[in-house]
C-alpha positions as CSV (number, residue, x, y, z in Angstrom):
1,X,43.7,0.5,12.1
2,X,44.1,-3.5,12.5
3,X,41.9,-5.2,11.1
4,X,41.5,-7.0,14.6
5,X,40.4,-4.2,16.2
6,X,37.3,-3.6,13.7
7,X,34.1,-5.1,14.2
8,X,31.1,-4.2,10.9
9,X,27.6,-4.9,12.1
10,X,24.3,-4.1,10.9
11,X,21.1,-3.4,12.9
12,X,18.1,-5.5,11.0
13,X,14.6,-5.6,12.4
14,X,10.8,-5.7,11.9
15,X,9.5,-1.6,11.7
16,X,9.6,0.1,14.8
17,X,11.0,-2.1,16.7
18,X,13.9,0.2,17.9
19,X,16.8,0.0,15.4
20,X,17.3,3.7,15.5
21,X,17.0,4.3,19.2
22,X,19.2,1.6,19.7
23,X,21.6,3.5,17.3
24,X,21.1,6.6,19.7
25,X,21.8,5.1,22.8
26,X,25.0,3.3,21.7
27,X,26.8,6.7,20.0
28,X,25.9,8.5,23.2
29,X,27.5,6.0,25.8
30,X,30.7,5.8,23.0
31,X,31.3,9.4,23.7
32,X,30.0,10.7,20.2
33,X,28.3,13.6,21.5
34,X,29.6,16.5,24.4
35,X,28.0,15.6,27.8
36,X,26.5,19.3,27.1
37,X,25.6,18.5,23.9
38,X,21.9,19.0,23.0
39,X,21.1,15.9,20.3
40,X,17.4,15.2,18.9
41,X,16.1,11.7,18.9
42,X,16.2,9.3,16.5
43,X,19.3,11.3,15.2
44,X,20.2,8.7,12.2
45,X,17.4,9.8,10.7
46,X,18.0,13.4,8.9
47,X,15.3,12.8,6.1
48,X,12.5,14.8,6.5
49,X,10.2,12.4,5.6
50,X,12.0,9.5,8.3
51,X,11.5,12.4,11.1
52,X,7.7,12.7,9.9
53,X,7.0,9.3,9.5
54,X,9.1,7.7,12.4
55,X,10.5,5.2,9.9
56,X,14.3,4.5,8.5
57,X,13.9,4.7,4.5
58,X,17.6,4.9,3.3
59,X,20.3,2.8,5.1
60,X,23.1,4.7,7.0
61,X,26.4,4.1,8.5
62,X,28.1,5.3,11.4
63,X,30.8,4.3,14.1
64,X,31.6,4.4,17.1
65,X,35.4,3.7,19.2
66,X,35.0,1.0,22.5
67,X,38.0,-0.3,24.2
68,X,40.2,0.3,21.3
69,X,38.4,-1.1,18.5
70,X,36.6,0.6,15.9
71,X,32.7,-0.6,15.4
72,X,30.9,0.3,12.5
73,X,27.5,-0.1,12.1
74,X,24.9,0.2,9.4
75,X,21.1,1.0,10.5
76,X,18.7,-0.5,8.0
77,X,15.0,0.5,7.2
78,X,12.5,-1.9,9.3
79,X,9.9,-2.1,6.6
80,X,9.4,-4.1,3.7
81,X,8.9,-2.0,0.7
82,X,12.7,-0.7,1.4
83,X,14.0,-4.3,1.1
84,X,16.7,-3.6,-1.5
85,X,18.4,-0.8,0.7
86,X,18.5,-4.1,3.5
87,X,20.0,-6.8,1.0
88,X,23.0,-4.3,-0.4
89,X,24.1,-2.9,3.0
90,X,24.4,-7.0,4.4
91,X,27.5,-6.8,2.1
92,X,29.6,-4.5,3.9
93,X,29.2,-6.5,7.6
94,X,30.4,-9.8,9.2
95,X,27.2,-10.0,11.4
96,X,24.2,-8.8,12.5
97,X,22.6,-7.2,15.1
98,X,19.2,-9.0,15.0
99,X,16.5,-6.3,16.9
100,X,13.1,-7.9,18.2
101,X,9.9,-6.2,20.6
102,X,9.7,-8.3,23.5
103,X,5.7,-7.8,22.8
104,X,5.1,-8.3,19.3
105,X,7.9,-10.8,18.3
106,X,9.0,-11.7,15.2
107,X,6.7,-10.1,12.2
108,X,7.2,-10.4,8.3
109,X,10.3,-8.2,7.9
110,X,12.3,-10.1,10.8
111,X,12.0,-13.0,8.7
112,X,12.8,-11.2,5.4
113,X,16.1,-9.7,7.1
114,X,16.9,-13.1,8.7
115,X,16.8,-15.3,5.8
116,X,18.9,-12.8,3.9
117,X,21.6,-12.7,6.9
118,X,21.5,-16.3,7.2
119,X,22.1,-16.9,3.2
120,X,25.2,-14.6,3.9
121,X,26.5,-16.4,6.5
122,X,26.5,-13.4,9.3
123,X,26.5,-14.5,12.7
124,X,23.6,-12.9,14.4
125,X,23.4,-11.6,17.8
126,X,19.5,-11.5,19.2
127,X,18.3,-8.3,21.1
128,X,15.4,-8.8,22.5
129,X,14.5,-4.5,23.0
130,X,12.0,-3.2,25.0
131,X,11.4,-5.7,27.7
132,X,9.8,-2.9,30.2
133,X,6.7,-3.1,28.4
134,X,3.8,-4.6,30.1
135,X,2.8,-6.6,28.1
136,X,6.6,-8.4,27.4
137,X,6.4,-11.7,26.7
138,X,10.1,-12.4,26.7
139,X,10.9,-16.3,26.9
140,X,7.8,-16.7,24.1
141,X,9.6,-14.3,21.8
142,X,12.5,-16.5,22.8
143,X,10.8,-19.4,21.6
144,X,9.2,-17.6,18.6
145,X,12.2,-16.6,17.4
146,X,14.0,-20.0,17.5
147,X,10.9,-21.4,15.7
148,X,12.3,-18.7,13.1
149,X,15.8,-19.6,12.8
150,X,14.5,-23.5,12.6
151,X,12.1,-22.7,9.6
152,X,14.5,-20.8,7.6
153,X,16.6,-23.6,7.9
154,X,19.4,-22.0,10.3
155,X,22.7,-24.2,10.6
156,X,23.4,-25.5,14.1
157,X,26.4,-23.5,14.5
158,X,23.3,-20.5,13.5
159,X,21.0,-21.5,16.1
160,X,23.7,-20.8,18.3
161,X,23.2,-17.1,18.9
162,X,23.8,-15.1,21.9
163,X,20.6,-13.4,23.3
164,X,20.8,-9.5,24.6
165,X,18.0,-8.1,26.8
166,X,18.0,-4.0,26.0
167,X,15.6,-1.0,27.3
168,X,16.8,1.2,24.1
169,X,15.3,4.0,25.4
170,X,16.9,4.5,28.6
171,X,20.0,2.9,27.1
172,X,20.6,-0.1,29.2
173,X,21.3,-4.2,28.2
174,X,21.9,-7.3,30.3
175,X,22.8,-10.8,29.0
176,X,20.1,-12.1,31.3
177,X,17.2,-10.8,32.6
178,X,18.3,-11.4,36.7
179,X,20.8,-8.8,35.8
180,X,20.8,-5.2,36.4
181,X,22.2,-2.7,34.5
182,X,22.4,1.0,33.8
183,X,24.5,1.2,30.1
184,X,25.0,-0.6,27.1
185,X,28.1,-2.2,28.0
186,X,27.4,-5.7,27.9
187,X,25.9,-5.2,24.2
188,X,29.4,-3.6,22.8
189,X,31.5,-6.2,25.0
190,X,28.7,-9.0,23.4
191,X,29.4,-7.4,19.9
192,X,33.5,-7.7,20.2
193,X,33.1,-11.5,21.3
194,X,30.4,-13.0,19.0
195,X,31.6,-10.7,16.1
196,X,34.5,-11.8,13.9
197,X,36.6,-9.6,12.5
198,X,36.7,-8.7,9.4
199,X,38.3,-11.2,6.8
200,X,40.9,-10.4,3.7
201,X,44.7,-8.9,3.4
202,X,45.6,-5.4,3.5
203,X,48.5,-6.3,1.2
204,X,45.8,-8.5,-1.4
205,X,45.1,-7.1,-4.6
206,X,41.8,-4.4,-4.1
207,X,38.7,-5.2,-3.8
208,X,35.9,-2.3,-3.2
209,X,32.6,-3.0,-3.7
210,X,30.0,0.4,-3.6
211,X,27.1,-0.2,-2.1
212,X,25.9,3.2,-1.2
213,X,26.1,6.6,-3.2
214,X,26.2,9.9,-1.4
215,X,26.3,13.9,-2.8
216,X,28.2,16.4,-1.2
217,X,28.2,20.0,-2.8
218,X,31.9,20.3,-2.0
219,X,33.2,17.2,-3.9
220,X,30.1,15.5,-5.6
221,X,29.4,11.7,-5.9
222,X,30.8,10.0,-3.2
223,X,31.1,5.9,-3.4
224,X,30.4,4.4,0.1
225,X,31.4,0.6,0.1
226,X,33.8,-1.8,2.3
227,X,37.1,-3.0,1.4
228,X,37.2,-6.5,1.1
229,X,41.3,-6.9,0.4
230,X,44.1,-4.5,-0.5
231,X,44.6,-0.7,1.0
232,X,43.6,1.8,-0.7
233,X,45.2,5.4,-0.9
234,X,44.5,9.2,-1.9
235,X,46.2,9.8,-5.5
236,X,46.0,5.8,-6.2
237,X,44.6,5.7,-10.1
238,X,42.6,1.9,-9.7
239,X,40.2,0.6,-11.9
240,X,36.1,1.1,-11.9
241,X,34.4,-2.3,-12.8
242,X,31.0,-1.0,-14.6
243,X,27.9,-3.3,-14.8
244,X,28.2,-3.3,-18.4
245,X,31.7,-5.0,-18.1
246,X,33.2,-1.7,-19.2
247,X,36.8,-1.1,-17.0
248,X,37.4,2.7,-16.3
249,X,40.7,4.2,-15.1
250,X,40.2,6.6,-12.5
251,X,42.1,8.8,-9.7
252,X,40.9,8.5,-6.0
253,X,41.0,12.5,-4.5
254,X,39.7,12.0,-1.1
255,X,39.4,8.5,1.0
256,X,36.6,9.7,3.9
257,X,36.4,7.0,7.1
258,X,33.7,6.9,9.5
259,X,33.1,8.5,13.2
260,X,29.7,9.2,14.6
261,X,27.7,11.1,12.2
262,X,31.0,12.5,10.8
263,X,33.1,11.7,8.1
264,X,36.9,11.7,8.7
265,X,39.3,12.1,5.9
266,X,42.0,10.3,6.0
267,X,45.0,9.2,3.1
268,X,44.6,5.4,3.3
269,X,42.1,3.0,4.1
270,X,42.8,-1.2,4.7
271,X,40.5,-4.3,4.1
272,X,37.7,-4.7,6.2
273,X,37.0,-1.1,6.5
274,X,33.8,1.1,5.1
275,X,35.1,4.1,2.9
276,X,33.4,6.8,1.3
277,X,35.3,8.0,-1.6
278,X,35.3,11.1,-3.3
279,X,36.3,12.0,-6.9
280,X,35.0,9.4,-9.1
281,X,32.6,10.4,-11.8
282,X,29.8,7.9,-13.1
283,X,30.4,5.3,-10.2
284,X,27.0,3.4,-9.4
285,X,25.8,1.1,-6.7
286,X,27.3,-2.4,-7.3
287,X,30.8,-1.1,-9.1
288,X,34.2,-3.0,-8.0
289,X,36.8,-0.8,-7.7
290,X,40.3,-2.6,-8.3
291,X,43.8,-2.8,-9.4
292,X,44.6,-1.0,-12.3
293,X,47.1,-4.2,-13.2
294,X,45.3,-7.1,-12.0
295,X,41.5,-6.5,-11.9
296,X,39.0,-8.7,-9.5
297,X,35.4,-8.0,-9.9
298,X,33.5,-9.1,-7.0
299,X,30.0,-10.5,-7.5
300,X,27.2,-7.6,-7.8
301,X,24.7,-7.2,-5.8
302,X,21.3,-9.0,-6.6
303,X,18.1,-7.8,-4.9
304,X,14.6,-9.3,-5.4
305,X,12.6,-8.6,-8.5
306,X,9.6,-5.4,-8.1
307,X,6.1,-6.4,-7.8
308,X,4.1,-3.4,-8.3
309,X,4.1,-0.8,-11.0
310,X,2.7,2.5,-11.7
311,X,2.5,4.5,-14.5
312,X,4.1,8.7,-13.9
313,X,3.3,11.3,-16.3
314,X,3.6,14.6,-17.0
315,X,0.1,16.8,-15.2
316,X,-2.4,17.5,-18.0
317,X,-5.5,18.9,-15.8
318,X,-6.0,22.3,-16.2
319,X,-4.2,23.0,-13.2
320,X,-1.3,22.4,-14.5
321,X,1.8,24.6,-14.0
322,X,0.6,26.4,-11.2
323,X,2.6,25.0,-8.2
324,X,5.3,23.3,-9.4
325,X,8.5,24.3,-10.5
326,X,9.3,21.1,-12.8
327,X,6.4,19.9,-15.3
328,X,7.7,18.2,-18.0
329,X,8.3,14.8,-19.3
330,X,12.5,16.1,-19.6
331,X,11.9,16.7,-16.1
332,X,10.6,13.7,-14.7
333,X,12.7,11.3,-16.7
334,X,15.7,12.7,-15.6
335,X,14.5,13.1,-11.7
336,X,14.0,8.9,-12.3
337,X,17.1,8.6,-14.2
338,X,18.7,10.0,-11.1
339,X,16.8,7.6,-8.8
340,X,18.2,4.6,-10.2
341,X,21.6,5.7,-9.8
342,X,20.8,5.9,-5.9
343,X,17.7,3.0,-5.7
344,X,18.4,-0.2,-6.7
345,X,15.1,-2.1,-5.9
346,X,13.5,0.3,-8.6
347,X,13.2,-0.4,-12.1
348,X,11.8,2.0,-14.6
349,X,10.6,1.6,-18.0
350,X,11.7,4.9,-20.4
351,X,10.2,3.4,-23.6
352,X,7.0,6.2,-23.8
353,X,7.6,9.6,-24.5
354,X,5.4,11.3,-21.4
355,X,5.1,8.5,-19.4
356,X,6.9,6.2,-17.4
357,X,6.6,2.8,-15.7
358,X,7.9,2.6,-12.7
359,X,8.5,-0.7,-10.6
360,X,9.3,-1.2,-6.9
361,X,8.8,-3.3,-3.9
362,X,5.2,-1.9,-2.6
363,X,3.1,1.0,-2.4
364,X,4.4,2.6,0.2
365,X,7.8,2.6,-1.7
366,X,6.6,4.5,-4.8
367,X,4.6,6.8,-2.6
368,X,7.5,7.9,-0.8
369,X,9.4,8.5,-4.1
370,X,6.3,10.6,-5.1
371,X,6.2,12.7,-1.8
372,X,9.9,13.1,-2.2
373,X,9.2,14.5,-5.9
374,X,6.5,16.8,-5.2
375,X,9.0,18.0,-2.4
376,X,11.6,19.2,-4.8
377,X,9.0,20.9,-7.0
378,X,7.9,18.1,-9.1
379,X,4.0,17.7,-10.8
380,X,3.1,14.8,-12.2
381,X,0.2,12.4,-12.4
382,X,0.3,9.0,-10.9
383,X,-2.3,5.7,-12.3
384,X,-3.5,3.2,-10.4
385,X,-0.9,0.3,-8.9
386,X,-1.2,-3.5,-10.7
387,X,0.8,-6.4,-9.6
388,X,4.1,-7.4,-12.1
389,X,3.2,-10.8,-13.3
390,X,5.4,-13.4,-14.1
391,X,5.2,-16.4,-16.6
392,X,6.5,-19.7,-15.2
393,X,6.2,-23.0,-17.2
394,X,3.8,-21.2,-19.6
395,X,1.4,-20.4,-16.9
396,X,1.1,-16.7,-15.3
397,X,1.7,-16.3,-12.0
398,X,1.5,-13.6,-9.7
399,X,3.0,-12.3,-6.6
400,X,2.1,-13.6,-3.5
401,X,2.2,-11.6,0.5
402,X,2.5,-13.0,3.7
403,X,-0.1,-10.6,5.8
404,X,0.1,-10.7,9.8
405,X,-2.8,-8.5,11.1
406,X,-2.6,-8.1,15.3
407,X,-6.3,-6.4,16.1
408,X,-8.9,-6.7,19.1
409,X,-10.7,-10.1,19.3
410,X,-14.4,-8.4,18.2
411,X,-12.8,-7.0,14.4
412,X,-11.2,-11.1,13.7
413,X,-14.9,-11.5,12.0
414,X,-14.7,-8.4,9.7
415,X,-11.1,-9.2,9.1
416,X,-11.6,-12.2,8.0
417,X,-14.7,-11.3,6.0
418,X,-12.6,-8.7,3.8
419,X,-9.3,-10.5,3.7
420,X,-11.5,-13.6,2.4
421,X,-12.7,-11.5,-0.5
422,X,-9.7,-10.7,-1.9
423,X,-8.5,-14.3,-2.4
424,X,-6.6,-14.3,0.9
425,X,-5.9,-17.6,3.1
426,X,-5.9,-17.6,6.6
427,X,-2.4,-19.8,8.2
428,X,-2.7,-18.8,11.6
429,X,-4.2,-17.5,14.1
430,X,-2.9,-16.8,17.8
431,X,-4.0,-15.1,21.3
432,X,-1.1,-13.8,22.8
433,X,-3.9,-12.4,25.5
434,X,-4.5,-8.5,26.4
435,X,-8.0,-9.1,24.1
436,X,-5.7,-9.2,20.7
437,X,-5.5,-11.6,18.5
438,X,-2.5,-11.9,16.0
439,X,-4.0,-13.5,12.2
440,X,-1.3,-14.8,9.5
441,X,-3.0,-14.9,5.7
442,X,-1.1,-15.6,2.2
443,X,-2.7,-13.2,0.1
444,X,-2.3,-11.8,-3.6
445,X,-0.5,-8.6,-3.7
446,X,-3.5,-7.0,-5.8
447,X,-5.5,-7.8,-2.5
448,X,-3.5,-5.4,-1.0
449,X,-4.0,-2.7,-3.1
450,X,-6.6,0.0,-1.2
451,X,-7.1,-2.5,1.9
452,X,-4.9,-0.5,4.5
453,X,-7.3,2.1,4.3
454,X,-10.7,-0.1,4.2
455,X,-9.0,-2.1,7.3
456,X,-8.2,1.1,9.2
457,X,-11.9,1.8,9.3
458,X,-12.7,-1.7,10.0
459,X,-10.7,-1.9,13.1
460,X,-11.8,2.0,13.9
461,X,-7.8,2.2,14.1
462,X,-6.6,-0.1,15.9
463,X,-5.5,-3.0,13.7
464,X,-1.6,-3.1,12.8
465,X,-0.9,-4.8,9.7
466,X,2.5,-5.7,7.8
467,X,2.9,-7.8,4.9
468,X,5.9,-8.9,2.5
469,X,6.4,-10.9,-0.3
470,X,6.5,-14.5,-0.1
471,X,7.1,-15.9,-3.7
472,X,4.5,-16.4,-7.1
473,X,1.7,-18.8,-7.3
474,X,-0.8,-19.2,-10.4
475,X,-3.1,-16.5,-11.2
476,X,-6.2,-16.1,-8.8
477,X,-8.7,-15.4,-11.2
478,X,-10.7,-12.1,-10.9
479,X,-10.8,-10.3,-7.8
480,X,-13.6,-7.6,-6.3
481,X,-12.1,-3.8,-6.8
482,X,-14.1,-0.8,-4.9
483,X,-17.2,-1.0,-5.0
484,X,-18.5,2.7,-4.8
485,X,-18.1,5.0,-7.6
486,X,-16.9,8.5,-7.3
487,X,-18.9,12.2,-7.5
488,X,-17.0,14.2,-9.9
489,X,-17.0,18.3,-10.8
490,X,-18.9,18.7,-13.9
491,X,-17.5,22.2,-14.4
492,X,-14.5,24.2,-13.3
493,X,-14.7,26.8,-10.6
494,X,-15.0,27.0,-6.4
495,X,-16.9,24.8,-4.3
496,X,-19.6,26.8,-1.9
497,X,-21.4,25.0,0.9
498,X,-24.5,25.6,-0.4
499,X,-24.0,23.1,-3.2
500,X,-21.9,20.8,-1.1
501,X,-24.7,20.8,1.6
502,X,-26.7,19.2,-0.9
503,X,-24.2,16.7,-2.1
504,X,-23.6,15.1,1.8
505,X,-26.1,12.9,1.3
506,X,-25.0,11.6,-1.8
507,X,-21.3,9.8,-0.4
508,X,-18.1,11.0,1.2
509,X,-16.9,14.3,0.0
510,X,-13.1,14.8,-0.2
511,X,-13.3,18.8,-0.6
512,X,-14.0,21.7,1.8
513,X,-15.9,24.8,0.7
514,X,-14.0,27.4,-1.6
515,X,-11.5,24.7,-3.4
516,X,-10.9,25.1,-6.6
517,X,-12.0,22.6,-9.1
518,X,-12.4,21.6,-12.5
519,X,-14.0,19.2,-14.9
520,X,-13.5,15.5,-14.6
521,X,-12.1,16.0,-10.7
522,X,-13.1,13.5,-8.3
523,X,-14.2,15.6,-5.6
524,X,-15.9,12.6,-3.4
525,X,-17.3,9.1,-3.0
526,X,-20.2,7.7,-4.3
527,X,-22.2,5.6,-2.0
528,X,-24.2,3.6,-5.3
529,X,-21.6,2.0,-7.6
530,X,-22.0,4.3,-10.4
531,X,-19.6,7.7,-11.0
532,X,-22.1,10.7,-10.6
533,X,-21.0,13.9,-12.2
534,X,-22.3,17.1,-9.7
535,X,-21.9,20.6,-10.0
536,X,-20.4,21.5,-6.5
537,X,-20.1,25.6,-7.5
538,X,-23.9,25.8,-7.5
539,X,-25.5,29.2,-6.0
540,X,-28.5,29.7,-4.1
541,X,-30.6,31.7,-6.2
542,X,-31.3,35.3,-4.2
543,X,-34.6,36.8,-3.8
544,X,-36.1,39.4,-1.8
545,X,-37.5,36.4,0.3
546,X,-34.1,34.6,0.7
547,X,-31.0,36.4,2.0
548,X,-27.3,34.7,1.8
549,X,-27.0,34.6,5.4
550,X,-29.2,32.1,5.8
551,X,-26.0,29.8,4.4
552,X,-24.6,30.6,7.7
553,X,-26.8,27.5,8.8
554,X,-25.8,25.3,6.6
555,X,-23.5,22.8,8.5
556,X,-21.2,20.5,6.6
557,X,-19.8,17.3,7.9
558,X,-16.0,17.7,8.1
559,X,-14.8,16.3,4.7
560,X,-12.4,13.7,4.6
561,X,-9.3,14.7,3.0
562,X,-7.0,11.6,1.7
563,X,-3.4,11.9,1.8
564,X,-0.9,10.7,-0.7
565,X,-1.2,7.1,0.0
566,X,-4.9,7.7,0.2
567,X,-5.2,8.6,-2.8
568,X,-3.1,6.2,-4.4
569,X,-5.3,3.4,-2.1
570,X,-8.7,4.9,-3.7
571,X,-8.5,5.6,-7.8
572,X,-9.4,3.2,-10.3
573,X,-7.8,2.0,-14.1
574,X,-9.7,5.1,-15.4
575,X,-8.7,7.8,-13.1
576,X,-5.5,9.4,-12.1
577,X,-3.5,10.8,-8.5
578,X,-2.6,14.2,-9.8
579,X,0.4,15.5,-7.3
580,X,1.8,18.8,-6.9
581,X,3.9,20.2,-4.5
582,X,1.1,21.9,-2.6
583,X,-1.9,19.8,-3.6
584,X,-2.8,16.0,-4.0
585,X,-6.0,15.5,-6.1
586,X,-8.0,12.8,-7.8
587,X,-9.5,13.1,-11.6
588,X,-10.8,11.0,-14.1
589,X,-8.4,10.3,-17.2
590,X,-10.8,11.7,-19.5
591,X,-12.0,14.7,-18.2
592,X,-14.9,15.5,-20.3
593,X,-18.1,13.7,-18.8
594,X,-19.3,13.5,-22.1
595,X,-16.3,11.6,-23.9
596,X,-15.5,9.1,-21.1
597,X,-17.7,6.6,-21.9
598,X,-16.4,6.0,-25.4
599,X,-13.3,5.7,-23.7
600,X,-14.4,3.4,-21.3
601,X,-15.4,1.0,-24.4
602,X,-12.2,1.6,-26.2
603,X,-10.0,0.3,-23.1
């Protein structure tokens, strides 16, 4: 195909603002699917966890065919701790598709995507999405988003964009709002107009740069990435430019173009077009792939730095083994040795034996890497998140977040209150009406750590909140952690309700009669500061007086069982997350009550 005719786009947003159903609506009305075809929504997302959480975590491409010319689009995660599968897939497009609610406006991650399409130089289209909601406040989001573009210092020929008003969900867009319309069709006419085409010459010398690696059992790795010059053809030998500046002579065996959610093979492939290729061993995300005769590297692809860590081991509790199928330290390393080749915003640290550091974006980043572990069989323990310093004239700094909190008017007090403790200052704060109130605060990233959780119960549910990094400043000194200790099993066996009856009063239990437990496991929350260790497999004795029925009376409050993220949110330096693929638990890193607090004077 002419490189006229193709058009490469990428869909960036805030989370949840549409992206996906957007993707849905415009494969449908390109023909993708048979008018009798039965297809699920949100169909770009095939990860069970994306289904599950209603989010995009890995970037994926597509295409579609309108009025001759070939689209291909890239739909990109919405939130911010999946920032580095955003900044590699901006590569492959000339412009972007820029996705906004018509209720909640801009947020943190539609400023992150922005700045990083407007360093690039891609054109933007707006799309203002979801403007049947009643509370749509369409010409302030107009505004807002201007206000955006000004503050990220947009070039005039920038703050030129053309505006889009979409329903994604009944699959409809108008380029003004007087308009009525039942399809998509001004959007993909919109897209071909304010789109270039791609740049570079089918006969230049070849230039592919990978930014996406993909597994198929029938031909393994397979090297997703857009041609930027030459053509490229099946039985070509070219040259693989490694990070290391290593050049490796390889054969291409199979050149795969896109179509829908299919991959067409095909035997040649011009600039401007995204490939998958098939057939080249030990390729990695950021690779050029050139002439043999006349190799031109292209510049690699730099994402921000990580700014939390957490330490993964192997499970030592005395559970260990039980429900997983991969336990070692062999095992884990080479599970995160095989997550770098695929993650590139994720840096881990290999130099212990049993235990590894690993580095990403956020907390929500490395718990879905653990959730996606446990899922293939993995066990392994988890520490506590801390922040990834950095030291800048001789001073330490740390990582800084830009928190936007939208909750009812009567929880701004309490908000404020908690946010205020952990070092956070407010910016802004806005009514927008409908009794909520939207709050900006530039906050240390260790403030962050275990406050989704505490400001769920705050707002009794109701708050959102999003956050994303926005640079380093000085150390902020000391900063309060949980305040509550934690009741933990003084001795292996089952919980019974009789004994967890008689713990209620003591704090928040995390267990439910007849669960297994051990020594050192956290098994609830304190309500006084201090850990308490409790025996929660203690009997009623049995007399002639006393019969066992009489437990039947007992009534326990419903316990509250933490999730993953939960978990993760809850534990201090001295205790652990212990995941397996059918359990989550919390336990103290000393297990022995009567060894941990020599330990505790040792750290």
């Amino acid at each position: 195909m002419n490189s006229e005719n193709l058009r490469n786009i990428a869909i960036i947003a805030h989370v949840d603002h549409g992206k996906t159903t957007l993707v849905d609506g415009m494969l449908r009305q390109a023909g993708i699917f048979r008018s009798n075809e039965k297809v699920q929504e949100r169909v770009m997302d095939n990860i069970d966890l994306e289904r599950e959480r209603g989010i995009t975590i890995m970037a994926k491409n597509t295409a579609i065919e309108y009025n001759g010319a070939k689209i291909n689009i890239v739909d990109t995660p919405g939130h911010a701790d999946f920032g580095g599968e955003v900044e590699r897939t901006l590569k492959m497009v000339d412009g972007v598709l820029l996705l906004v609610d018509a209720s909640e406006g801009p947020l943190p991650q539609t400023r992150f995507v922005l700045k990083k399409a407007l360093e690039l130089r891609l054109p933007p289209i707006l799309v203002i999405n979801k403007i049947d909601r009643p509370d749509a406040r369409i010409q302030e989001v107009l505004n807002e988003v201007y206000d955006l573009f000004i503050d990220l210092d947009a070039t005039e020929e920038q703050l030129e964009f053309p505006v889009v008003y979409t329903n994604a969900k009944k699959g409809t867009a108008s380029l003004n709002l007087e308009d009525s319309s039942n399809n998509l069709k001004p959007l993909f006419d919109l897209i071909l107009e304010a789109i270039p085409a791609p740049e570079g010459s089918k006969d230049g010398v070849l230039q592919l740069l990978v930014t996406n690696i993909d597994y198929n059992d029938y031909v393994g790795r397979l090297a997703i990435g857009r041609i930027f010059s030459g053509t490229i053809k099946v039985g070509d030998y070219v040259a693989m430019l490694k990070n290391d500046g290593d050049t490796v002579k390889t054969k291409i065996t199979s050149i795969h173009t896109f179509k829908g959610l299919e991959r067409i093979e095909t035997t040649e492939a011009f600039a401007g077009d995204i490939v998958a290729l098939a057939g080249i061993e030990g390729i990695n995300i950021g690779d050029t792939i050139t002439d043999v005769e006349k190799p031109a590297p292209l510049p690699r692809i730099k994402v921000d730095e990580p700014t939390i860590s957490m330490v993964f081991s192997i499970n030592t509790s005395p559970f260990s083994g039980k429900e997983g199928r991969f336990v070692t330290s062999r095992n884990l390393r080479e599970r995160l040795e095989k997550e770098l080749l695929y993650n590139v915003s994720i840096r881990v640290d290999f130099d212990n034996m049993d235990s590894f550091k690993v580095m990403g974006r956020g907390e929500l980043q490395l718990a879905i890497l653990i959730e996606m572990m446990r899922r293939e069989g993995y066990e392994l323990s988890v520490a506590m998140p801390e922040i990834i310093t950095r030291e800048i004239n001789g001073v330490s700094h740390e990582p800084m977040e830009l928190l936007v909190i939208d909750a009812p008017e009567e929880f701004v007090g309490v908000i404020t209150q908690q946010v205020g403790m952990r070092k956070g200052k407010m910016l802004k704060m806005q009514n927008n009406g409908f009794g909520r109130v939207r709050l900006e605060f530039r906050i240390p990233s260790r403030g962050l750590i275990g406050f989704r959780a505490q400001f769920l119960t705050d707002t009794k549910g109701t708050g959102l909140l999003n956050h994303i990094f926005d640079g380093y400043e000085p150390w902020h000194g000391q900063m309060s952690k949980r305040k509550t200790g934690a009741l933990v099993a003084d001795r292996g066996g089952k919980s019974n309700t009789y004994a967890l009856f008689h713990l209620q009063p003591r704090g928040t239990l995390f267990i439910k009669e007849s669960t297994p437990v051990y020594e050192g496991m956290i098994i609830g929350e304190n309500s006084r500061e201090t850990d308490l260790d409790v025996n929660v497999t203690k009997e009623k004795k049995l007399t002639n007086m006393r019969a066992a029925s009489a437990d039947d009376i007992m009534q326990l409050i419903p316990p509250n069982i933490l999730n993953l993220e939960q978990a993760i949110e809850f534990i201090k330096e001295d205790e652990l997350v212990e995941v397996t693929p059918q359990s989550v638990r919390m336990r103290k890193k000393v297990l022995e009550a009567n060894k941990r607090p020599k330990a505790q004077k040792s750290a």
